[in-house]
N, C-alpha and C positions, 0 to 999 in steps of 0.2 A: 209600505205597500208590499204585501206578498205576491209575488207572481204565480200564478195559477200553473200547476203540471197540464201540458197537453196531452189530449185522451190520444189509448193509441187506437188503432181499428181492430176491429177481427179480425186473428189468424184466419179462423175457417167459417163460411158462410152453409149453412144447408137452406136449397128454395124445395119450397114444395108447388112445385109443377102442375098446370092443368093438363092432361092429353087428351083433348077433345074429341080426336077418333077411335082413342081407345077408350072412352070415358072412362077415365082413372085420374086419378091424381100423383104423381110421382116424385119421390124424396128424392132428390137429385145432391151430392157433394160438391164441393169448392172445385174440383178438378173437370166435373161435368157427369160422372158414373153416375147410374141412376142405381140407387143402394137398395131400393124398394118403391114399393108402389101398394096403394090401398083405392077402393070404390067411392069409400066416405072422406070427405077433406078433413073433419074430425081427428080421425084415424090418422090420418097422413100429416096429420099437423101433432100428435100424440107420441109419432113414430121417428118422425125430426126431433123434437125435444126431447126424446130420452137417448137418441146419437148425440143430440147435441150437452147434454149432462154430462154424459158417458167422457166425450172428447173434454170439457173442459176440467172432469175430475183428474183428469193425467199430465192440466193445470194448461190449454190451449183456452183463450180466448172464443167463441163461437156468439153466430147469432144464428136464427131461424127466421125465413122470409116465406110468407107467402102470395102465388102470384094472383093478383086482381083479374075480375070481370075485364078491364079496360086494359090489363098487361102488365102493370106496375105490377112494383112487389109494394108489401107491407109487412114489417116487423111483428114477428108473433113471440119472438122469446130473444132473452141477449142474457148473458154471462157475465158481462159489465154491472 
């Protein structure tokens, strides 16, 4: 029997954020920075994945989360 490698996690997480009083939606970093922000979630899910390309071509781990109606996030891209 071979033992399976355990996965490791993402180095770096980008969420894409609702702000409800500013209605926008905002690319927020691992660290909490808000890197940008777009109108359309589209956009703002278009504008995380291509930071998130960018960060793992310099060979970091990343995934891209966006956040739900109800608060949760949900997975919209991984590097894995």
């Amino acid at each position: 029997m071979v033992a399976r490698a355990k996965r490791k996690s993402a180095e770096f997480a980008y969420h894409v954020d609702h702000d409800k009083k500013l209605k926008r939606w905002d690319i927020v970093d691992d660290v909490g920075r808000i890197i940008g922000h777009r109108h359309e979630i589209g956009e703002a899910i278009q504008f995380a994945i291509r930071d998130a390309q960018h960060a793992h071509g310099q060979g970091d781990s990343v995934v891209v989360c966006v956040e739900q109606k109800d608060g949760t996030y949900k997975m919209a891209w991984s590097s894995r």
